[in-house]
N, C-alpha and C positions, 0 to 999 in steps of 0.2 A: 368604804375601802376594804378587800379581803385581805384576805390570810397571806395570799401570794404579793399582792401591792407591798402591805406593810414588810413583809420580810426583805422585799426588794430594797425599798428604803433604806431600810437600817444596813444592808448590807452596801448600799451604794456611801452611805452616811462615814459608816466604818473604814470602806476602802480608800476617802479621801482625806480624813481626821485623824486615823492610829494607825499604829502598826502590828494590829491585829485584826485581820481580817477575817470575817464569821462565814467563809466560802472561798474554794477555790475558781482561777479562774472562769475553769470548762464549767461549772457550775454555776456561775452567775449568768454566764454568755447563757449556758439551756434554760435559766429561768428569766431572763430577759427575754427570748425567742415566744416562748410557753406566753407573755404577756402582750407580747407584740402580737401573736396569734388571735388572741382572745380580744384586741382593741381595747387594751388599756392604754389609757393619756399618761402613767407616770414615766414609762421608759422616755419621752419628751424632754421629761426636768433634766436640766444641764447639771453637771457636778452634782454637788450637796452644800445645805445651807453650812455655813463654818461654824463650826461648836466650838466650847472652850472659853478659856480669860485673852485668848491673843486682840491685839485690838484690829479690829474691823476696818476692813478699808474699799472703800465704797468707788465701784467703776467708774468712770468716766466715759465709756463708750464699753458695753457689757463683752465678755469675753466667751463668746458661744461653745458650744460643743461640736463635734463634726458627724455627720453623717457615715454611718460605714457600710462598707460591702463587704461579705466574706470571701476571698482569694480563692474558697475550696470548694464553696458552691457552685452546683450546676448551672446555676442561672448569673456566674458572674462575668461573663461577658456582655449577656443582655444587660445587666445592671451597670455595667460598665461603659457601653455603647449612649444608651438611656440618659446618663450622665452626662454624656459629651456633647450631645446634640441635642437634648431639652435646653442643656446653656448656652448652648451654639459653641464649646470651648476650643477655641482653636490653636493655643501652644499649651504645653501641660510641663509645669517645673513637679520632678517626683526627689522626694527627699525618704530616709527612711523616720518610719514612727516610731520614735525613743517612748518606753514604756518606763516613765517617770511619774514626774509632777507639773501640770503646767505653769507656768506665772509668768509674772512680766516687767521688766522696768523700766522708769519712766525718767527721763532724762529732760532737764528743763532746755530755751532757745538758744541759749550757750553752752550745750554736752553739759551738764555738772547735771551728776547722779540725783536725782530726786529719792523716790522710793520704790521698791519692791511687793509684789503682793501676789498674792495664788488665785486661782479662779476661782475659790470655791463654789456659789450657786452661780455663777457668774454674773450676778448681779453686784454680789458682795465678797471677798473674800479676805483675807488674813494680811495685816502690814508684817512681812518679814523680810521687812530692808536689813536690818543689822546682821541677820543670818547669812545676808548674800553679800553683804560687803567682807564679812570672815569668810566668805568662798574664793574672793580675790575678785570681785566682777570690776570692770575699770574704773573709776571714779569720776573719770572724764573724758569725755568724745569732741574731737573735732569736727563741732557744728555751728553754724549762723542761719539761725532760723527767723520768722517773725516773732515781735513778740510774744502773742498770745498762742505760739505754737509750743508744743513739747512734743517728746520722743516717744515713741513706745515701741517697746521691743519684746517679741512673743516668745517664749521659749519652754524648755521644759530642764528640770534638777534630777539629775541624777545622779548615780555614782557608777564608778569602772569594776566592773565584775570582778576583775581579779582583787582590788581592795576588799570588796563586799565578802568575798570565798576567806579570802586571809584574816580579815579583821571582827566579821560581824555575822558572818550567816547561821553561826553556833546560838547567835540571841533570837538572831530575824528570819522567818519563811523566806521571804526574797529578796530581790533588791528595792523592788519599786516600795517593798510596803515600811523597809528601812528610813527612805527617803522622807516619807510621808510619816515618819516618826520623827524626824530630824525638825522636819519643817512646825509640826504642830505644837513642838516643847515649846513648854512656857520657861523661860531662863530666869523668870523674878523669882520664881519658886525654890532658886535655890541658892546655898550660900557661896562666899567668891571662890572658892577650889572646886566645888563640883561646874560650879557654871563654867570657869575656867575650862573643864574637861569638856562640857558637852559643846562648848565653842571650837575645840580645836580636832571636832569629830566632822565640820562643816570645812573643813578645808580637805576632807576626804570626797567629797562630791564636787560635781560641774555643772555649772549653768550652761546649757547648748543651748541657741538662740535659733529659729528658723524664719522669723516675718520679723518686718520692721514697720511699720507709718509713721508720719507725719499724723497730728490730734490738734485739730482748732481748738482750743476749750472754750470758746464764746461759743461757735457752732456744734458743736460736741460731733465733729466729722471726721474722719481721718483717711487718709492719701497713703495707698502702700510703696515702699519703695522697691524699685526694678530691679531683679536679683539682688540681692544683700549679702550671697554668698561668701564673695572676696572679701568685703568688708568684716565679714563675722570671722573666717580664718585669722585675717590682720588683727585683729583688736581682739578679741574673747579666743585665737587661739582653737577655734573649736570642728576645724576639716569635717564639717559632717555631709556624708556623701549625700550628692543629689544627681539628678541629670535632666536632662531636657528632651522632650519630645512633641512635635511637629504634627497634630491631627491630620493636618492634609497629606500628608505623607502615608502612602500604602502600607508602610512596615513597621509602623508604628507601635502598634500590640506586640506584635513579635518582638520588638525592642524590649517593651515595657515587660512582657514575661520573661524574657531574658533577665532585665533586671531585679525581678522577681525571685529567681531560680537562685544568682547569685548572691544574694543577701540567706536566700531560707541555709544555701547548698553552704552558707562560712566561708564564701571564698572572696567576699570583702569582709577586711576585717572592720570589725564594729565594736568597742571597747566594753557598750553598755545594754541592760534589756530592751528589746525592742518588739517589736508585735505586728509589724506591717510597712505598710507605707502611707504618703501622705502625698495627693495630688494636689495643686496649683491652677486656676487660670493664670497664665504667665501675663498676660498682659494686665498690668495692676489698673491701669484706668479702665480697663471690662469690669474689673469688679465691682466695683459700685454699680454698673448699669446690669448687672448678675440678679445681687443682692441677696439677700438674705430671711431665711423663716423666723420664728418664734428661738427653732433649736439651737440652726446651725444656719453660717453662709453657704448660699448653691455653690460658690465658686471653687468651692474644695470637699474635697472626701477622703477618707480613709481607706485602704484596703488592708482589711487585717487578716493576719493566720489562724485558722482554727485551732484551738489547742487541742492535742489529739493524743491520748495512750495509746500502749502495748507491753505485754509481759513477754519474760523469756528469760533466759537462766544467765545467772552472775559465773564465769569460769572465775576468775581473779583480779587482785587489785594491784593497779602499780601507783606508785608513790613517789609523787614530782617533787623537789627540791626547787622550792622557791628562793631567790635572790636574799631573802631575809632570812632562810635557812628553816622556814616554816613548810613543815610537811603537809604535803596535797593528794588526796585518793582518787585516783579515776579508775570507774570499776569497768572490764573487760568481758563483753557481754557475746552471748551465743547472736550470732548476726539476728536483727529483727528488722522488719519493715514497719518505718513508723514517716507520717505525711510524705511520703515517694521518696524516701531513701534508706538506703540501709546503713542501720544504724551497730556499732560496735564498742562503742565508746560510750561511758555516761560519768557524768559529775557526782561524787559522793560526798562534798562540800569538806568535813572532817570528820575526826573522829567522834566527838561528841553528836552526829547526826545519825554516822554509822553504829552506833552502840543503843541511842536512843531509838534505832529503828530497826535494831538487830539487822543489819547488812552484813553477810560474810559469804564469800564463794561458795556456790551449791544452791544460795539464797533466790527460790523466783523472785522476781521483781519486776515491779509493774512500773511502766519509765513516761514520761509527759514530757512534751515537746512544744513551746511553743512563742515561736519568735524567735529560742535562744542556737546557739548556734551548736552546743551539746546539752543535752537532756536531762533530766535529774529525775531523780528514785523518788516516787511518791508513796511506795510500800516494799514491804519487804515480806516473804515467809523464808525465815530457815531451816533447814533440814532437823536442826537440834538449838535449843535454847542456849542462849551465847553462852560465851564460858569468859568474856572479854570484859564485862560490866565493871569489875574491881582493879582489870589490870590489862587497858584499851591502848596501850602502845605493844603490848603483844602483839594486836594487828599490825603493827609495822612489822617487828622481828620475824611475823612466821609466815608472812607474805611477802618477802622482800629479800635483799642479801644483807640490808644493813645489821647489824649487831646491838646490843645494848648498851655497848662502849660508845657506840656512835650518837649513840640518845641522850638529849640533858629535858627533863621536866621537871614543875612544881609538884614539890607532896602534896602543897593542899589543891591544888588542877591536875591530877593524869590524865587531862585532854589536852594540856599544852603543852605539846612536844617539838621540842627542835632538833635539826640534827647539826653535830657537829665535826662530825667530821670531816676529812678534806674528799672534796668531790668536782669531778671536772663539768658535771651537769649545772652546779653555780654557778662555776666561770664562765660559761655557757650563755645563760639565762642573763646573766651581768651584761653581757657583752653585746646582746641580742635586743635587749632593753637599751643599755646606752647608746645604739644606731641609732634605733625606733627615737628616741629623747633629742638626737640631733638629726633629725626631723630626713634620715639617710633613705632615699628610695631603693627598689630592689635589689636589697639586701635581704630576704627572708629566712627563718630559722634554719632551713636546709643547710643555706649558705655558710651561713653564724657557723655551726657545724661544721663543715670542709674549713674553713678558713681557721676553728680555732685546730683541727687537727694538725694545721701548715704552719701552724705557729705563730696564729695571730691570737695570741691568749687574754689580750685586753683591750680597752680604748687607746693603750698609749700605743699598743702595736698596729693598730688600724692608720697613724699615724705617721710610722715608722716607715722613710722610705726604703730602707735595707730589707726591711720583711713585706708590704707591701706593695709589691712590685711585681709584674708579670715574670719573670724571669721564675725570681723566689718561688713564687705560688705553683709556679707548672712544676718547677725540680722538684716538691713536696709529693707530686703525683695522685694531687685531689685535683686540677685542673689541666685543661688541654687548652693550648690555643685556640680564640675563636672570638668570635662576638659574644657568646655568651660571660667568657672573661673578663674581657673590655668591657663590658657593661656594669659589671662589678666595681673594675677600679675606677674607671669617671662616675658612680653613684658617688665614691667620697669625692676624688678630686675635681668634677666639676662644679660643690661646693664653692661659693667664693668667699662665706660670712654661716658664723655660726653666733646664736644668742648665748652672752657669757653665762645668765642661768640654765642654758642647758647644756652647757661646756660640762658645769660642776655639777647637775643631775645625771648626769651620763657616767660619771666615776659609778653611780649605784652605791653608793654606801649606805647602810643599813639603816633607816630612820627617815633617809633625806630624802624627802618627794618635792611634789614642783613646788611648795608654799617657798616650804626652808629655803627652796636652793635658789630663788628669787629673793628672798631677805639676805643670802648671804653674799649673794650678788651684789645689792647695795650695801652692805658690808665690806666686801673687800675693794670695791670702789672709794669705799672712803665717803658716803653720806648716809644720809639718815635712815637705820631701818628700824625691826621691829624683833623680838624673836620671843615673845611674849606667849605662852601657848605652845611653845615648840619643845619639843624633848632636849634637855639642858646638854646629857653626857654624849648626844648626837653633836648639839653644836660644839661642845667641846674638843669632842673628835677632829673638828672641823677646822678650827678657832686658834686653839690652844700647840704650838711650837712642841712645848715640851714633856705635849702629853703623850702618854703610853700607846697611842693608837692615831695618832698623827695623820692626817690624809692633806698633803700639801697640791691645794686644785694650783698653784701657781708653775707648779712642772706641767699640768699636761698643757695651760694655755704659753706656756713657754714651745712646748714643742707642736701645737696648732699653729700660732704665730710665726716661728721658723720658717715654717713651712709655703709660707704665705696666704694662708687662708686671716680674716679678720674676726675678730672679737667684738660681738654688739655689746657695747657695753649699755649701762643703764642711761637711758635719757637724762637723768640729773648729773649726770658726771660729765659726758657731750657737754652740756651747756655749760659747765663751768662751776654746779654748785656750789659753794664752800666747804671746805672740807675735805675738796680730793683729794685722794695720792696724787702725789706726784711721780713722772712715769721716767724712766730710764730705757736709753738700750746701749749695750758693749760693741765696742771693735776692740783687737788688739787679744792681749795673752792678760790674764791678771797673776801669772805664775811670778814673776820679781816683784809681785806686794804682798807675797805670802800665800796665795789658795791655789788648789793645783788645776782648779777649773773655775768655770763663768757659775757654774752652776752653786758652788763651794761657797762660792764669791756672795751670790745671791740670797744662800741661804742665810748669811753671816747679817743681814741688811733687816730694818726694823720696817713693822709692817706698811708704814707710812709712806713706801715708795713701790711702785710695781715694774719689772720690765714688759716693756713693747717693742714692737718694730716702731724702726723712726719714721715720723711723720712730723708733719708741720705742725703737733699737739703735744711733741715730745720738751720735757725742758730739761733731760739731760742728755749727753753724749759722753760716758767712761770711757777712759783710753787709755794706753800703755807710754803712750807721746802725745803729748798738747802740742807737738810740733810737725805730725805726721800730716799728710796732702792726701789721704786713700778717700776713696768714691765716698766710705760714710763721712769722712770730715768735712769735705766739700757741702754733701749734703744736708748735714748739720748750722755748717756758717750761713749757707741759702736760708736755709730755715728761720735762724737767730737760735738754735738751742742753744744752753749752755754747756761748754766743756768743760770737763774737769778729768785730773787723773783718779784711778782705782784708790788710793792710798787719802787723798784728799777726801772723796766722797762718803769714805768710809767712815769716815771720822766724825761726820755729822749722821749719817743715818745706820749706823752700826745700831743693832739692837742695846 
């Protein structure tokens, strides 16, 4: 074996076991090509063998690699034609290629969770079930299978780039090679507080799933199942685009480069690294009669992005105010043309990148592209050696308008800087997030924008029929009558049901992502959660009445509910677990029992009851008169709730 083999190795060895990689992408792809040239057999080997103490977990039907064609090559239509009809493939499911970690998990003939494991050589790779049950993956599917049948479900781990920018990319080159740090830790190695930490680093990434089979384990065969897509939105949560395309159909490529253009071009949005796409024989019983090489199965291929540089000069940087109040550089570049677009914008991760790479306006910089949807700084020359190295929040002050007054950092970190003062860009970003979290279609930032200008300044005002209303929004003079309006207010109101954990992620309060705000969901339901792991003075925030920083989610699903939109609450509360709340809703005035409002009323009430709209699940009915005949009373007796007055009810669930 030579010189080029073995570096290949160890470099493929590296990119699937740490998070440090001995080469960048574009450099691996030219010395792969450089071996494929010359008819070397190792670019073949699938993965790498799994190194390390993690314990070994041995495939049951081996997990391949896939075949790729370059997107930017001249010959990628012939290779792509080549493809179609060597296999005869006649529907094509194209999903995008998430630039993760693959694995997969295995679900026994009754949905209940078996285990998790990576591809490593795809013979063997890593049992890291425990890692993926702290990522939140479901613990149980509804399935009736045979019995010697189990699940398997293919997917790939990553994480959302805006975590990766905010939290981590000052330790890690990128994201994928983060991931693949995550995943290789050994957690016995450490003791219960660090381990504790590096567990609750795994609820910062996603398992996105793209294939699913059926696995005889007598026959060691397996049976893919027919689009799985809907399935994997409902259950894992995980809208990752795909779409379909018809070979017999003449306009088929044209579709498919369409679809192409709009992934490279950012104009679907894609939370996480990506690198290509991934085609499909749609029909899953062609696949087995397809089959498959040593490497990979025929029935599917890759089309990936060349990664591709270019220099050109840094004018300046602007600095985005994150939700969390953590400051973001994106550096504003002399226009350059980089893989067919022009490019003006580029990611400068943070300060500690930009100082360690001397980045500062006037700086040439040499920019790489590749999959991601803006571009990152892979060098830098400055005009003059930085003057920033001792005192790196100066790049905010003398590139920006903010002040020093507006700055709070650690002495022993001046790289982590916050900003605190008041800024309408948070309220923004808050607000633009919490749509996106309640899952609101086009709505996009532009919008977020005009509407927080009209005075829709939060989630509770998107709610508001007084301010969200056609009328409101056009007198504001950010909107004209038209469809383009109307489109706007039925994305909220033809909502009928929102999931109560993303009622209370939508508030955006600083700490609380989707784990918490799913533990605290079964929290304020009244059964068993977990918050072990979780930032204590977040949940406090949360939790605690009469703390300093109070965020009561029971006002905004008061004023959802009003409204008549519904509340998914947690499945164990539906059915009845033990331990709900119990639920109330008001008719009448509670003003002659002493509060001047319903809301007064409510707050006064210990956490062990919740208001709803009545329904046939409700067991009370508050009232000003146990003697009154109005449409809720009626419909309260129909039901069998129980009535009581204001004064009564208080008495027992008064905090």
């Amino acid at each position: 074996m030579n010189k080029k083999e073995l570096l290949y190795l160890r470099a493929k060895r590296e990119y699937y076991n740490s998070d440090e990689p001995i080469m960048s992408d574009s450099e691996f792809d030219s010395l792969e090509q450089e071996l494929m040239d010359d008819g070397s057999t190792v670019v073949n080997r699938v993965g790498a063998e799994p190194t390390g103490t993690l314990t070994k977990a041995q495939h049951t039907v081996p997990m391949k690699s896939l075949r790729k064609i370059k997107i930017d090559n001249d010959d990628f239509d012939k290779d792509l034609m080549q493809w179609v009809l060597t296999n005869n493939i006649e529907g094509i499911e194209a999903s995008v290629k998430l630039d993760g970690n693959a694995c997969k998990l295995i679900y026994d003939h009754n949905g209940n969770f078996m285990c998790a494991s990576t591809r490593g050589d795809g013979e063997v790779g890593f049992d890291i079930s425990n890692k993926l049950v702290e990522m939140g993956i479901p613990m149980k599917l509804d399935l009736d299978l045979q019995e010697d049948d189990t699940v398997e479900i293919y997917g790939e781990v990553v994480i959302p780039l805006s975590i990766f920018e905010e939290e981590y990319a000052e330790e890690y080159k990128n994201a994928r090679n983060f991931v693949s740090g995550r995943l290789a830790i050994d957690l016995s190695r450490y003791d219960k507080e660090e381990r504790k930490y590096h567990l609750g680093t795994f609820r910062d990434l996603d398992f996105v799933p793209f294939d699913m089979a059926i696995v005889d384990i007598e026959e060691e065969n397996r049976k893919f199942m027919e689009s799985p897509y809907h399935f994997f939105d409902r259950v894992f949560d995980s809208n990752l685009e795909f779409r379909i395309f018809q070979t017999n159909k003449g306009n088929w490529k044209k579709n498919l480069n369409h679809f192409i253009d709009e992934l490279r071009d950012g104009e679907i949005d894609i939370p996480y690294l990506h690198d290509g796409i991934v085609l499909r024989e749609m029909n899953t019983e062609k696949r087995s009669l397809i089959g498959e090489n040593n490497h990979h199965p025929k029935w599917t291929v890759a089309l990936k992005y060349k990664s591709e540089t270019a220099t050109t000069r840094l004018i300046d940087i602007e600095w985005n105010i994150g939700t969390n109040r953590k400051l973001t550089p994106v550096g504003i570049l002399e226009p350059v043309e980089l893989m067919g677009t022009t490019v003006q914008r580029v990611s400068l991760a943070n300060l500690n990148t930009m100082v360690e790479k001397n980045i500062v306006p006037n700086s040439t910089v040499t920019i790489q592209k590749s999959g991601d949807i803006i571009p990152f700084v892979i060098s830098s020359t400055p005009p003059a050696w930085s003057r920033y190295v001792d005192k790196p929040y100066q790049l905010i002050t003398e590139f920006s308008d903010i002040t020093m007054d507006e700055l709070e950092w650690d002495e022993d970190d001046p790289y982590n800087v916050r900003y605190t003062g008041e800024s309408d860009e948070v309220a923004k970003r808050k607000l633009h997030k919490g749509i996106k979290v309640l899952d609101i279609d086009n709505i996009g930032e532009a919008t977020v924008d005009l509407l927080y200008d009209s005075g829709i300044k939060n989630i509770f005002d998107l709610f508001d029929l007084d301010k969200f209303n056609k009328d409101y929004l056009i007198e504001s003079g950010n909107f004209k009558e038209g469809r383009a309006l109307t489109i706007i207010l039925m994305a909220v109101w033809d909502k009928s049901s929102f999931d109560y954990w993303r009622v209370i992620n939508s508030l955006q309060v600083e700490g609380c992502g989707k784990t918490m705000s799913k533990e605290l969901a079964k929290y304020y339901s009244g059964i068993e959660h977990d918050f072990s792991g979780l930032e204590k003075q977040v949940i406090e925030t949360m939790t605690t009445k009469n703390s300093a920083e109070y965020i009561d989610v029971h006002d905004l699903t008061m004023v959802i509910e009003d409204h008549g939109f519904q509340i998914n609450y947690p499945e164990e509360r539906l059915n009845g677990t033990e331990g709900r709340r119990k639920t109330f809703e008001m008719t009448g005035s509670p003003k002659d029992f002493g509060w001047k409002t319903k809301k007064d009323f409510v707050n006064s009430l210990s956490g062990s009851v919740e208001h709803t709209k009545l329904n046939k699940d409700t067991d009370y009915l508050i009232t000003d008169d146990v003697t009154s005949n109005s449409g809720k009373m009626k419909k309260a007796k129909k039901y069998g709730t129980t009535i009581v007055d204001y004064k009564d009810f208080h008495e027992y669930y008064k905090k």
